[in-house]
C-alpha positions in Angstrom: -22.4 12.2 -22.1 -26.1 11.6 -20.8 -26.0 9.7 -18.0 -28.8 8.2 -15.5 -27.4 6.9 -11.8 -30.2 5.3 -10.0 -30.0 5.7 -6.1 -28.2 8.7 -4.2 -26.6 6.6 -1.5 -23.1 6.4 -1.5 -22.0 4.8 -4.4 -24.7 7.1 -6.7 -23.5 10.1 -4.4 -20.0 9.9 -5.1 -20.4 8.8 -8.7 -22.4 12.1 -9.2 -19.8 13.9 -7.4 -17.4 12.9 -10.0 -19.0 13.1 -13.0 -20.7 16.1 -12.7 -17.5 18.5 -12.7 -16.4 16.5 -16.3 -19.3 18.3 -18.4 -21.6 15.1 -17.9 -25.3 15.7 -18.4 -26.3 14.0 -15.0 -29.5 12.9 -13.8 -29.7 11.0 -10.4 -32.9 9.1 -9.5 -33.5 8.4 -5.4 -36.8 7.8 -3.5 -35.2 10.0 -0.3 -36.0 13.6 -1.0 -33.5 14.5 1.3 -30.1 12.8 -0.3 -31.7 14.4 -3.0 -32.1 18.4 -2.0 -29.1 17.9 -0.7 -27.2 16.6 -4.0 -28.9 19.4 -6.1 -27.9 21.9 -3.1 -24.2 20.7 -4.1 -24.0 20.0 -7.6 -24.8 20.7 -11.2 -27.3 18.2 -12.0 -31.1 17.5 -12.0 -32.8 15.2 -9.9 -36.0 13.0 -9.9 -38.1 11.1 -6.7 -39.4 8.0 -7.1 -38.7 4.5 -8.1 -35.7 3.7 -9.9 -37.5 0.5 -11.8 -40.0 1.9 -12.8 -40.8 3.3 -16.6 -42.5 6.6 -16.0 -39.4 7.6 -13.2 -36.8 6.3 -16.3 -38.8 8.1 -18.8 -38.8 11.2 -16.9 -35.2 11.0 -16.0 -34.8 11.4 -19.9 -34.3 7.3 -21.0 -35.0 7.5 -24.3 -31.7 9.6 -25.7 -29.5 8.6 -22.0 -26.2 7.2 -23.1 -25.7 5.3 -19.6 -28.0 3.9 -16.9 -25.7 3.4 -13.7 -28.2 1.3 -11.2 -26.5 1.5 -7.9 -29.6 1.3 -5.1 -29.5 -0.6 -2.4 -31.5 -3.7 -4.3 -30.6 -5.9 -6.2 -33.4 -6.9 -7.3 -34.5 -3.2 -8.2 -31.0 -2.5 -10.0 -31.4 -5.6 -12.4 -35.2 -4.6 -13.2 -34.2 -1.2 -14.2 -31.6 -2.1 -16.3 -34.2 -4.6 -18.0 -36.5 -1.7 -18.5 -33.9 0.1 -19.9 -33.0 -1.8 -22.6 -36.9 -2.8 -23.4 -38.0 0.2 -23.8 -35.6 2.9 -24.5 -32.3 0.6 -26.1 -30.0 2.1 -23.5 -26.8 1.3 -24.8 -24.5 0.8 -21.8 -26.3 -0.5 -18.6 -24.4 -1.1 -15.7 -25.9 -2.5 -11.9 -24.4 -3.1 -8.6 -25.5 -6.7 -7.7 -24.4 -7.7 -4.0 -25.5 -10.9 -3.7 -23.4 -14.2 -4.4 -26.8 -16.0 -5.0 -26.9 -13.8 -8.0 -23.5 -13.5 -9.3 -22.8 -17.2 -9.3 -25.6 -17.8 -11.8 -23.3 -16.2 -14.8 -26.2 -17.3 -17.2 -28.5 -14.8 -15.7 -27.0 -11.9 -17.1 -26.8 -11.7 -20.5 -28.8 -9.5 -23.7 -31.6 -12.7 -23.9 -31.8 -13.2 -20.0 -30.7 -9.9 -17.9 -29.0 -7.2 -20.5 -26.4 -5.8 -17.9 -23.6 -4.9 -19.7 -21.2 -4.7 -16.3 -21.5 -5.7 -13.2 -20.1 -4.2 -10.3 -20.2 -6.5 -7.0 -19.1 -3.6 -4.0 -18.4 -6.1 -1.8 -15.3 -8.4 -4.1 -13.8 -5.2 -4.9 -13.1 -4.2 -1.7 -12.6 -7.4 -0.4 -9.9 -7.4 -3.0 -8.5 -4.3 -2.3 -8.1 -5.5 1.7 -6.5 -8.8 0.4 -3.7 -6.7 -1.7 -3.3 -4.3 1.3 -2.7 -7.6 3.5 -0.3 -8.9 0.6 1.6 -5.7 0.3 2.8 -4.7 3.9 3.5 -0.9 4.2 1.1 0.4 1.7 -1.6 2.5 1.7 -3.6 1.9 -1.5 -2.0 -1.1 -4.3 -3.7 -0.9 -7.8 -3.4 -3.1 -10.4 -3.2 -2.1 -14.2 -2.2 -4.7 -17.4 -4.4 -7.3 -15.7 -1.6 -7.1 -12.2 1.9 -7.1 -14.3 2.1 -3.3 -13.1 1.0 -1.8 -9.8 0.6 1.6 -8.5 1.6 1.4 -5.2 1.5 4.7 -2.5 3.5 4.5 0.7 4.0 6.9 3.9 8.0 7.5 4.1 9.5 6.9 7.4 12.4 7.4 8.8 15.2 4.5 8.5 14.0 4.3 5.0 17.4 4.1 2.6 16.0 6.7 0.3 14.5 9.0 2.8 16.8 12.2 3.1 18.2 11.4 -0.3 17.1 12.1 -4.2 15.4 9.9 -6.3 17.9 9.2 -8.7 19.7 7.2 -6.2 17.2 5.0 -6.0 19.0 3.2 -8.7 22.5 2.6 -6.7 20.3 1.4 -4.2 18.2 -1.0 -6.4 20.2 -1.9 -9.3 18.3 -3.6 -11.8 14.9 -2.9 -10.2 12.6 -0.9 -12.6 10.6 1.9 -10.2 8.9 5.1 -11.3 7.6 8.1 -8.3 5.0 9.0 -10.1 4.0 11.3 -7.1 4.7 12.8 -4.4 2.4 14.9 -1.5 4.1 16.3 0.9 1.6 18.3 3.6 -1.2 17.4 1.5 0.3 19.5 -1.6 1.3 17.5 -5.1 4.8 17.3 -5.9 6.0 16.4 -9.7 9.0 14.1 -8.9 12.3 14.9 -10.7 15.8 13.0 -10.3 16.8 15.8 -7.9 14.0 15.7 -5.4 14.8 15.1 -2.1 12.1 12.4 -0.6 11.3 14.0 2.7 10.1 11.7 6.1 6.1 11.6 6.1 5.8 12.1 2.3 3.0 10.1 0.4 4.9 8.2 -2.0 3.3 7.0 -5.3 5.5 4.8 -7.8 4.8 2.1 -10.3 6.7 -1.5 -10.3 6.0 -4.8 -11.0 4.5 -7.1 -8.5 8.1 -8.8 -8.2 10.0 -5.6 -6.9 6.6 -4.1 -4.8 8.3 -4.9 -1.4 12.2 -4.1 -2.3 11.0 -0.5 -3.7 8.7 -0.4 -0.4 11.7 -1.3 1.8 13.3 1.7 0.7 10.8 4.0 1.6 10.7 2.9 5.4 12.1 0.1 7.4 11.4 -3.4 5.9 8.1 -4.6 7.6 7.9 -8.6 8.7 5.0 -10.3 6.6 1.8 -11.2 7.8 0.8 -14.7 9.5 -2.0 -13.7 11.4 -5.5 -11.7 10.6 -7.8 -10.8 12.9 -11.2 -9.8 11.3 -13.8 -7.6 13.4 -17.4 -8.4 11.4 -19.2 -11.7 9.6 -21.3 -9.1 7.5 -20.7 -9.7 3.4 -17.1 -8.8 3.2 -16.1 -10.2 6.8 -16.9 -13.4 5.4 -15.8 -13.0 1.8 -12.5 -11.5 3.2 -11.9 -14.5 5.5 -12.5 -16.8 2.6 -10.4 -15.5 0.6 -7.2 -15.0 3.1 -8.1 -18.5 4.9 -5.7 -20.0 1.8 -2.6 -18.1 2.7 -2.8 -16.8 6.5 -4.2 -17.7 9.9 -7.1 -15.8 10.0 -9.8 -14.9 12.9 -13.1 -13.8 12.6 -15.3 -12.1 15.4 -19.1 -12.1 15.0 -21.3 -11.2 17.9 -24.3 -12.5 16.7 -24.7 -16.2 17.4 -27.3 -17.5 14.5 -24.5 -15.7 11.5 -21.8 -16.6 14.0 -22.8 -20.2 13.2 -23.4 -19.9 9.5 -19.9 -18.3 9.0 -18.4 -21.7 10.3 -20.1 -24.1 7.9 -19.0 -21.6 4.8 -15.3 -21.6 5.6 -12.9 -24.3 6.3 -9.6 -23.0 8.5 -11.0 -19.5 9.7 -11.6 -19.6 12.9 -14.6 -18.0 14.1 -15.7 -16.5 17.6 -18.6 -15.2 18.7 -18.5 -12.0 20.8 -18.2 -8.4 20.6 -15.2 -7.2 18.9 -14.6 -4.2 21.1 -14.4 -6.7 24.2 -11.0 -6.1 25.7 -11.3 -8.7 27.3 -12.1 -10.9 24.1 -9.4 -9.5 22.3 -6.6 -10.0 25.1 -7.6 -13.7 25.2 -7.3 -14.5 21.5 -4.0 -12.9 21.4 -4.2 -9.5 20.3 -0.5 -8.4 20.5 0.2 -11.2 18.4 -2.1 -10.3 15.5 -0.3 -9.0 12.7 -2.7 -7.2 11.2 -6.6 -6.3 12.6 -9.1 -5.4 10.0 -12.5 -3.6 10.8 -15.1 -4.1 8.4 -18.7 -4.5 10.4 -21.3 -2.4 9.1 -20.4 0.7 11.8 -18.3 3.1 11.0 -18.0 4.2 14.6 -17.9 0.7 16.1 -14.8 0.0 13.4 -13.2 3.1 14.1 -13.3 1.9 18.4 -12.7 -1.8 17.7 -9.2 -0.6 15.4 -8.1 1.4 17.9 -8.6 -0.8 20.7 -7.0 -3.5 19.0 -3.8 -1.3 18.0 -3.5 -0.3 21.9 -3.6 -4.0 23.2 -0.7 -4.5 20.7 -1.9 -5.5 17.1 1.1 -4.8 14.7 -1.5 -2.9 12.3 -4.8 -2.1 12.1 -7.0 -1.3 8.9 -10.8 0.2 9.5 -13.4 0.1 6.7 -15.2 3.5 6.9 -18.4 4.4 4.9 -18.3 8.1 5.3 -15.9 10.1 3.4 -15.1 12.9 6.6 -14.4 10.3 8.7 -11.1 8.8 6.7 -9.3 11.8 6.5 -9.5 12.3 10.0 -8.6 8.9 10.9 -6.4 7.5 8.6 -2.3 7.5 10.0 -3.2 8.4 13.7 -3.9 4.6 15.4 -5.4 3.8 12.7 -3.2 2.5 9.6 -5.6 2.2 7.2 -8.7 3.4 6.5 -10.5 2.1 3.4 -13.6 4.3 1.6 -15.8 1.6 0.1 -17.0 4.1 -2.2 -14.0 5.8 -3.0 -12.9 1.8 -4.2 -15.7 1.0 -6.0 -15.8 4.3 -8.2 -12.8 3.3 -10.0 -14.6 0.7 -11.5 -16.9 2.8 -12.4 -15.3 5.4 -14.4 -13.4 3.1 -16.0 -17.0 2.6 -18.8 -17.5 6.2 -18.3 -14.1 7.3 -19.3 -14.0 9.0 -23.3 -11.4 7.3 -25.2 -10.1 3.7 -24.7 -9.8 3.4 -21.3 -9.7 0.4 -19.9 -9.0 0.9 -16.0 -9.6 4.1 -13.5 -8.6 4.4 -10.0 -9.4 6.7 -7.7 -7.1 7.9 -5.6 -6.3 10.3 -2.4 -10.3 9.9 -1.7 -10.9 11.6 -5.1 -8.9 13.8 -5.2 -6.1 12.2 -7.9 -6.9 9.5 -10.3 -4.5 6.8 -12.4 -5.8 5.8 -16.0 -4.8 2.8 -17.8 -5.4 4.1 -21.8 -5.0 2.2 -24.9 -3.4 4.3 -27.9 -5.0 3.8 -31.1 -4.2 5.1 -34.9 -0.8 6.5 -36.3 1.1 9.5 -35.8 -1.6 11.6 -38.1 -4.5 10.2 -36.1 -3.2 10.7 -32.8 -2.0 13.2 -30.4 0.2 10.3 -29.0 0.9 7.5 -31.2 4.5 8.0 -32.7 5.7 10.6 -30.2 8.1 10.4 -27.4 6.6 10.9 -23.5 8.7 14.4 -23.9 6.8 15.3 -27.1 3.6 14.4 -26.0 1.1 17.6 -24.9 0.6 16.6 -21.2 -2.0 18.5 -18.9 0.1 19.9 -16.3 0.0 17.3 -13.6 0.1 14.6 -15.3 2.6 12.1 -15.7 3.1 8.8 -17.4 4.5 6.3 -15.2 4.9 3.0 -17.4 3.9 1.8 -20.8 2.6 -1.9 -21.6 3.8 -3.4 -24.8 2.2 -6.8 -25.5 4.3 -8.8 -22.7 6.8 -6.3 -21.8 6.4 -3.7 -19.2 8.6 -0.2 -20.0 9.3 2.1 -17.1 8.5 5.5 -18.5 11.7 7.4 -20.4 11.5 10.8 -22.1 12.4 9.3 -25.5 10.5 6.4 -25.3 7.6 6.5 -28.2 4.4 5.5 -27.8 3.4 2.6 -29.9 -0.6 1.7 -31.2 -1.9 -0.1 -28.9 0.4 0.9 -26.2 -1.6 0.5 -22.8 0.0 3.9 -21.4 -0.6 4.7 -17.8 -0.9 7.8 -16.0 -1.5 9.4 -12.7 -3.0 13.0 -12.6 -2.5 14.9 -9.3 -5.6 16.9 -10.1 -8.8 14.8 -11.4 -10.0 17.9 -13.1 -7.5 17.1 -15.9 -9.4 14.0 -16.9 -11.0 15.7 -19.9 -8.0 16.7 -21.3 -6.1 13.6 -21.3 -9.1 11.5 -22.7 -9.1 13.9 -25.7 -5.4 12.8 -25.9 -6.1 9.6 -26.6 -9.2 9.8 -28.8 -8.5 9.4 -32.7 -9.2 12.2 -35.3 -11.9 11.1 -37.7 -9.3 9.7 -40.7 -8.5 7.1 -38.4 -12.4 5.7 -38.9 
């Protein structure tokens, strides 16, 4: 596939990162020379300078045969231009931008083929917003991801000791829940993949990764490490874009706190939300923190535009007593170092948003992609089309199906009904089948699974 990302920040970066090593014909498009040299330095893919809006740049990035234009820059206003020129002059079929701003998204009339032909829209900012709010809802995970529009999640959990299934196998899991669907679709133990099997033993400190409906999320957490109490009170360190968005959106079900230290956005926070409320100081003020409370906080989230100044604010909190305490971190280095020492959580903005991405990159009909492990895994929500002759998995039970070797197929979605997967179930057409990879480099392999021979058509 010929695809065009315009801007090298982040987002484009990562993107790049990702598609490049699946046989993607990439071209990247930046005004900084220097994310730019330092891309090519890395990767297999050719890179232009200049203006991502404008028509000779697009033309010399190769427009006129591109299959995708991915505008991710840091404007708005420049992603939604491009994707205009796009499809004026070179019929681009699949455009996709990065719009940040509500003032934009609001208008839904904006963007359409007669007005602004943006074929998806990704908003950075809700979907991590969102993925904080389900992190908040789910107490004791690590990353929650929804497939089947949220009637199965993916769910990943650090063991602990005093957990009922630590130090036991997984097939006991069943005595323990009876009734309960769960599937470990993973395990990583020391940072190494484990392919879960009835026998294995789940060992304390183990990255758990299983598959359940919302219902049973917190009774299959429970038995992974001691039953956590749920959350009454937020604190939130940052007004910016998903301070506020975040406080909004929890202000309905929690008591929430909000800490901005400048006084003009302090003010305009408070006239946006209705029970938040919001305090004006620095959010590594011990003093600050002590007064509102901090060892009462259930959970302290991080998200100003600093990495460093989240990073000090989380574990300042956790030290004066906060139960838990989630940092949002920008630079990819930085969350593996952090991530289970103070800090609880530590969520990759990029490594979020991708997910959304790939999901209109993906071969095949695949209708949701997350990324997971900061890259390094991935879980695919694909649709199985045509008939046993047509497909490679249509008509086949999970144990006859070809599978890449780490991959796994956790659950199938069946019109309403949600089957845990069982070696002699068969997969159905239209199936939504989903399935985590330990090793992203498989991706190529299991979209071919699910793409029809040429009789189907």
């Amino acid at each position: 596939m010929k695809i065009i990302i315009l801007g090298a920040g982040q987002v484009g970066s990562t993107l790049a990162a990702s598609l490049s090593s699946e046989a993607n014909d990439i071209t990247i498009v930046d005004t900084n020379t220097e994310f730019l040299r330092d891309l090519q330095e890395h990767l297999d893919l050719r890179v232009i300078s200049g203006n991502a809006s404008h028509p000779d740049i697009l033309t010399q990035a190769g427009a006129e045969d591109a299959d995708m234009v991915i505008a991710v820059t840091n404007s708005d206003e420049v992603n939604m231009i491009a994707c205009q020129v796009a499809y004026t002059l070179f019929h681009t079929p699949t455009k996709i931008a990065r719009v940040r701003s509500p003032e934009y998204l609001k208008e839904g009339r904006l963007f359409h083929q007669e007005a602004l032909p943006i074929d998806v829209l990704i908003s950075p900012e809700q979907i991590v917003t969102d993925s904080i709010h389900s992190l908040i809802d789910h107490p004791g995970a690590l990353q929650v991801t929804d497939f089947a529009g949220g009637r199965v999640k993916l769910v990943a959990v650090r063991a602990y000791y005093g957990g009922p299934l630590v130090g036991n196998e997984l097939h006991t899991i069943t005595e323990h829940m009876p009734g309960i669907e769960v599937r470990v679709a993973a395990i990583f133990r020391r940072n190494r993949p484990i392919i879960p099997k009835g026998r294995t033993v789940v060992e304390a400190d183990d990255e758990v990764f299983f598959i359940a409906a919302e219902a049973h999320i917190r009774a299959v957490t429970s038995e992974l490490r001691q039953r956590e109490k749920r959350v009454r009170r937020i604190m939130i360190a940052g007004g910016g874009n998903i301070g506020t968005r975040l406080a909004r959106s929890l202000e309905k079900q929690y008591q929430v706190k909000l800490i901005e230290r400048n006084p003009e956005q302090a003010a305009c926070i408070s006239e946006s939300l209705n029970k938040t409320v919001i305090l004006h100081g620095d959010c590594a003020d011990q003093d600050l923190l002590t007064e509102e409370n901090i060892h009462s906080i259930d959970v302290f989230c991080a998200v100003t535009n600093d990495d460093q100044a989240n990073i000090l604010a989380a574990m300042l909190a956790k030290r004066l007593g906060a139960n838990k305490v989630l940092a949002l971190i920008n630079r990819a280095s930085y969350v593996e170092l952090i991530q289970g020492g103070e800090i609880d959580i530590a969520v990759s903005p990029q490594q979020v948003t991708i997910g959304s991405l790939l999901a209109h990159v993906r071969r095949g009909d695949v209708v949701k992609v997350h990324s997971l492990r900061r890259g390094a895994a991935e879980a695919i929500e694909a649709v199985a089309h045509g008939d046993r002759h047509t497909s490679r998995v249509v008509g086949r039970r999970i144990d006859q199906i070809d599978l890449p070797s780490g991959t796994t197929i956790g659950a199938i979605v069946r019109g309403d009904e949600v089957l845990m997967a069982h070696h002699d179930i068969v997969i159905m057409a239209e199936d939504h089948v989903i399935l985590f990879l330990i090793d992203r480099n498989k991706v190529s392999a299991v979209e071919k699974l699910f793409q029809v021979g040429i009789n189907f058509f």
